[in-house]
N, C-alpha and C positions, 0 to 999 in steps of 0.2 A: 745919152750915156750917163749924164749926171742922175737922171732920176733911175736909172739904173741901180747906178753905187749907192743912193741914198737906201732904196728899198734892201737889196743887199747887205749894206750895213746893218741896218735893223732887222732879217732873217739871221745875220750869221751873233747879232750880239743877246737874240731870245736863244738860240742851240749853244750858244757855248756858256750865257747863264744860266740856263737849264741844266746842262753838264755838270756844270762847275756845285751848284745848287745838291741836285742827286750824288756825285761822286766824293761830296765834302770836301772839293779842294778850297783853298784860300781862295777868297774872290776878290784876290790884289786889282784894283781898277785899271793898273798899268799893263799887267798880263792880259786884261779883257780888253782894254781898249788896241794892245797893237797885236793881240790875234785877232780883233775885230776888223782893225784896219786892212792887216795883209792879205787875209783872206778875201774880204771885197773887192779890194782893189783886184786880185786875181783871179775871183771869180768873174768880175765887172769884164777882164780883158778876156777872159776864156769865151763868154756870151759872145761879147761883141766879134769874134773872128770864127762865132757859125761851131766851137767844138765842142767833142761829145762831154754831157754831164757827169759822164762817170770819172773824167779828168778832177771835175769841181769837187767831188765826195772826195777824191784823193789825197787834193790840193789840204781841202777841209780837216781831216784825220793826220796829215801830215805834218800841218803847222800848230794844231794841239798837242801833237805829243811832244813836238818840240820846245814848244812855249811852256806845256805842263806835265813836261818830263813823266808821260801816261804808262804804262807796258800798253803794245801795240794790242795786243791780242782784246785784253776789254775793253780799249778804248774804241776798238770797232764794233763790238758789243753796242755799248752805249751811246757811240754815233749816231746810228741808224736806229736803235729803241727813240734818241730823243729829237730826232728827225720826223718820224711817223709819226709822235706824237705833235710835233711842230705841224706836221703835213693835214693830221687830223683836225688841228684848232683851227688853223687857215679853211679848210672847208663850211665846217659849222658857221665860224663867222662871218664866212663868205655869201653863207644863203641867210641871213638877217641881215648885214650892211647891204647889199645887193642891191633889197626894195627903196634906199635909201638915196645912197650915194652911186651916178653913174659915170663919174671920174674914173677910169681905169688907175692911175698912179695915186691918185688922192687914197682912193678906195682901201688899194694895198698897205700905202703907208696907215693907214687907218686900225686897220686889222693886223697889221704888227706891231702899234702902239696898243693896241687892246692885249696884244699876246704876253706884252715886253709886263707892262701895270700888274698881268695876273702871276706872272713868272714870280715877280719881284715882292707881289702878298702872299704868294704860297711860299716862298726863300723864309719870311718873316713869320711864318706859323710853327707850330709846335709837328705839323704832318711832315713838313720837311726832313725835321730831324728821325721820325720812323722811318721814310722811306729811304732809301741809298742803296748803292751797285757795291757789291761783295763777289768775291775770289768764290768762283763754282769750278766744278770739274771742266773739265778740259772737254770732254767727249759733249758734257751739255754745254758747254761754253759755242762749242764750233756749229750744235743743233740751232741754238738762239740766233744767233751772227749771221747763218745760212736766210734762216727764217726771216726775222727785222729785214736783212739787206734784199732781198728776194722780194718784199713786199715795196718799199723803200722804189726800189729799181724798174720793178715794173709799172706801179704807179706815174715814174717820172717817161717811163716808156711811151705811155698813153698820152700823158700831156705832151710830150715832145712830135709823139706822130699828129697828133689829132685831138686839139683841149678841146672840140666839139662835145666830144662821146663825154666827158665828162661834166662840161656845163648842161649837157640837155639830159642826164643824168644826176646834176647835184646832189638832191637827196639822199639818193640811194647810194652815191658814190661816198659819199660823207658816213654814211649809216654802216658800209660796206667797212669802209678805212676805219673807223672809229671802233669797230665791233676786233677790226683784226688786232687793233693798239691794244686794246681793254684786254684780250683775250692772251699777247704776249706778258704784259706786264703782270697779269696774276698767274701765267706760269712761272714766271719770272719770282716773283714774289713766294709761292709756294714751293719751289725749289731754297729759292732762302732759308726759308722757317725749318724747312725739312733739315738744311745744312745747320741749322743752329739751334738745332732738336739735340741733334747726332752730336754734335758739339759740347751741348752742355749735359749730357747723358756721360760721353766721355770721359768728363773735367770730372764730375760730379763722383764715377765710378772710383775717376784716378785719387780725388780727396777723402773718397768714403773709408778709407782703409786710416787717412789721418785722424778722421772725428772718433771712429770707432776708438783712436788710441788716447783721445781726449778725453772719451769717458772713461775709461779704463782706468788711465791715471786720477780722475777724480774720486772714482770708487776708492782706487789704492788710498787715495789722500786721508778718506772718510775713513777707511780701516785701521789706519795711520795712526788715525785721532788715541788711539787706545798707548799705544806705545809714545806716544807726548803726555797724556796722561803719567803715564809710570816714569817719564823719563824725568816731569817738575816733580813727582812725589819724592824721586831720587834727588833732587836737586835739595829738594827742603830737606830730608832729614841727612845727610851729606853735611848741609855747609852751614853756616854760625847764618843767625838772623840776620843782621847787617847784610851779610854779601846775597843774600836770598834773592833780595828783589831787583839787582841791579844782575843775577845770572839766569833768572827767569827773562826776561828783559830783553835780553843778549838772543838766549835762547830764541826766543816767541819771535823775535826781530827777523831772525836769519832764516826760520820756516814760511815766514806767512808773506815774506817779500816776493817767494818764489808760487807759494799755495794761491796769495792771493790774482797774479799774472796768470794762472792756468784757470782757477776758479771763475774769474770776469767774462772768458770765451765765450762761455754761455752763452752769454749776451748778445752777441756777435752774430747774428742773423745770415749775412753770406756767406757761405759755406766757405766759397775759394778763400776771402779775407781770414776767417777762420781759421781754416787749414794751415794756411802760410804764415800767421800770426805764431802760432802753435810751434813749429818746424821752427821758425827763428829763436823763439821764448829757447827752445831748447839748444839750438845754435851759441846764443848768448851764454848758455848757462855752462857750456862747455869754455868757451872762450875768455871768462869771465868780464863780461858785458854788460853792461847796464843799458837792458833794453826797454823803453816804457810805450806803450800804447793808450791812444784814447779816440776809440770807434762810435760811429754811430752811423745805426743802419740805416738803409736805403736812402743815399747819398749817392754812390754810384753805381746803381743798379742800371737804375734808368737810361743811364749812360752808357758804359762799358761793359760787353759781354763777359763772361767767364774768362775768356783766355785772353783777352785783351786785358782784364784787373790782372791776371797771373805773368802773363807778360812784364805788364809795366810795377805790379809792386814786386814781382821775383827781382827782376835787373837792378830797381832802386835797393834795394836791402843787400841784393849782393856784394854791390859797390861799395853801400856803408859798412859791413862787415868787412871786405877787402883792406880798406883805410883804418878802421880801427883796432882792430889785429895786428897793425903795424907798430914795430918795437919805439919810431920815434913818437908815436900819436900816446901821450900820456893817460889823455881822457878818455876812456871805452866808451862814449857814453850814445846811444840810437833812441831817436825819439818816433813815431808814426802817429800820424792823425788824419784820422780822415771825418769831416764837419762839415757843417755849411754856417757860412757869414755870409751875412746883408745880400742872401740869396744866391750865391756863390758857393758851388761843393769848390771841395779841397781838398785834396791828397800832399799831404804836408809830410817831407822825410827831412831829419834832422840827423847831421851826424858831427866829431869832432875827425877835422882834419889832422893828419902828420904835419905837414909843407907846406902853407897856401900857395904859395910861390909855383908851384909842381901842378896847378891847375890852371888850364887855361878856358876861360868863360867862352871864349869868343868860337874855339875847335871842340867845345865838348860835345855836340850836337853833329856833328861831322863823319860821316859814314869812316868808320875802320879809325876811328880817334878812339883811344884805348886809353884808359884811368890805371892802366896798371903796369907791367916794367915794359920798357922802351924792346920792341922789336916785335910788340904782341899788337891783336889787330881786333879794335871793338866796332859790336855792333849793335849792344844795347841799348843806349843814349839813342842812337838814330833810330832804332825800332819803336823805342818808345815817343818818339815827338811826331815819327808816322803815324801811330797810333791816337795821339792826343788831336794833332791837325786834322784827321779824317772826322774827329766830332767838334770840332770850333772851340778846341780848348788851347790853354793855353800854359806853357812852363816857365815859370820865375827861377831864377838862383842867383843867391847871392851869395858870399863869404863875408863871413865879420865874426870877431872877436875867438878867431880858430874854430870856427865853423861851419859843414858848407848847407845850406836850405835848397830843398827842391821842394819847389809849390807850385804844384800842378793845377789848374781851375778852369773850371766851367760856369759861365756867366748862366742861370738857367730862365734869367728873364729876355734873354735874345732871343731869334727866331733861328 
């Protein structure tokens, strides 16, 4: 029974780092080690009293979503995807350890130490971060789920009536499994790309109406130039030499603070960042805001999708405009940056508080905690650190000197 639990523990601790790995949750070692524990242990007791293994898959799905708070529905998705894939390594490895080692429990533990080593170098590579499980339709969510579990189920079918047919078969049973995993995961995979095709075609449509207005305005700007022309000629012959240069000055100050924040866009290579750079510029300009930006591209490209950036910098800029429009906050003042230090992107939002007092660090993160008047219910803050935790990033905020900072980062020398 002990060598039971010991193998067990090391199958259920390669499926739910494999999980955890693909789905980008936190891989807190407390969450891994006592869904690792409970599960063995209950799988350990299900073996030993003869009952059926579709209790153990249940057992298995059941104390994951628990532990990491999954929705049910992809979390059996990706059970059973990274099951089969578990099912397929143990085969492969099983016909090279084979010629080797004739221990039956040596052998096992062998081959889930080889499984656990490669889980834990693929976690630490850059492929990691390409691959991960994403929110598909419903209709092909349940096609997937049928399929994985179906393959999943009747594989354990076979080993359970009869692990003959399958040792005197190896090869082929291995070639067989392995062809069926390859063949989900790049439907899997091509459904994705297709979903964030459609996606960023979308995003792209709904911004393309912004940029078209950013040219526009820069053309006007350019046309502009004629009538600032005529407007200093009028200043100079108008006013005594003395006052000239300090209302030209005045002048040139109050156009080009605003000419120059529409002008720099240019620059601004992603479109979404662009877009919503734009929309605020003008927000501000309404509210009289002093808003300053300092971008630099492809920073978080690599990173966050289109509607993940619109997500998380829409909600942050909302927030600081919310506070700083407020009759007690003196200082209008919004800063944005997004950079990389010492290899480190950053999305950097700066704004001037009203009340520091009136925020609390510890609930701001907290589903239905709301930044705004008491009886109202937020869900931005939580949307975005879902968003930021799904890629291994990470949110600082601090308060000081009547100010509050959200620095968002992404360490990009991790795996």
């Amino acid at each position: 029974m002990l060598n039971n639990f010991i193998i067990n523990s090391l199958d259920m601790v390669n499926i739910i780092y494999l999980w955890t790995t693909l789905t980008k949750k936190d891989n807190n070692i407390f969450k891994l080690l006592s869904s690792v524990l409970i599960t063995s242990v209950l799988i350990t007791f299900v073996e030993h009293f003869g009952l059926n293994f579709i209790i153990i898959y249940i057992i298995d799905i059941i104390i994951i979503k628990i532990i990491y708070k999954r929705a049910l529905k992809y979390l059996i998705l990706e059970f059973f995807l990274v099951l089969l894939i578990e099912m397929s390594l143990q085969l492969i490895l099983y016909l090279i350890i084979n010629k080797f080692i004739y221990n039956t429990t040596f052998r096992e533990i062998i081959i889930e130490l080889i499984i656990l080593i490669s889980i834990i170098i693929f976690s630490k590579t850059n492929l990691s971060k390409t691959i991960t499980f994403e929110k598909i339709n419903s209709n092909i969510l349940i096609y997937l789920i049928s399929t994985c579990s179906i393959y999943a189920i009747v594989f354990k079918i076979i080993w359970s009536y009869d692990n003959k047919i399958i040792f005197n078969n190896l090869f082929i049973t291995a070639a067989i499994l392995s062809i069926l995993v390859i063949s989900q995961i790049l439907t899997y995979l091509y459904i994705v790309k297709i979903i964030r095709e459609k996606e960023k075609l979308k995003i792209s449509k709904e911004y393309n109406a912004v940029i078209d207005e950013i040219v526009q305005e820069i053309k006007q700007r350019q046309h502009d130039f004629v009538n600032y022309k005529n407007t200093i000629r009028g200043i100079v012959e108008v006013l005594d030499e003395k006052e000239v240069k300090q209302a030209i000055l005045n002048y040139i100050k109050d156009e080009d603070m605003y000419d120059n924040k529409i002008n720099e866009l240019i620059y601004i290579d992603n479109v979404v960042i662009k877009s919503i750079i734009y929309r605020n510029i003008c927000k501000a300009k309404k509210y009289n805001v002093n808003l300053q930006y300092e971008i630099e591209n492809d920073i978080l490209d690599h990173i966050l999708n289109f509607q993940e950036i619109s997500n998380v910098l829409n909600n942050l800029l909302n927030n600081a405009f919310d506070e700083v429009i407020k009759d007690k906050c003196t200082k209008k003042n919004i800063e944005i940056k997004i950079l990389t230090e010492n290899n480190t992107s950053h999305l950097i939002i700066k704004n001037q508080i009203a009340i520091s007092n009136d925020i609390n660090l510890n609930e701001m993160f907290t589903r239905g905690y709301s930044t705004k008047n008491t009886g109202t219910r937020g869900y931005g803050l939580y949307n975005i650190q879902q968003i930021i935790n799904s890629h291994n990033g990470y949110i600082k905020i601090k308060v000081e000197s009547g100010e509050i900072v959200f620095d968002i980062y992404f360490n990009n020398s991790s795996g």
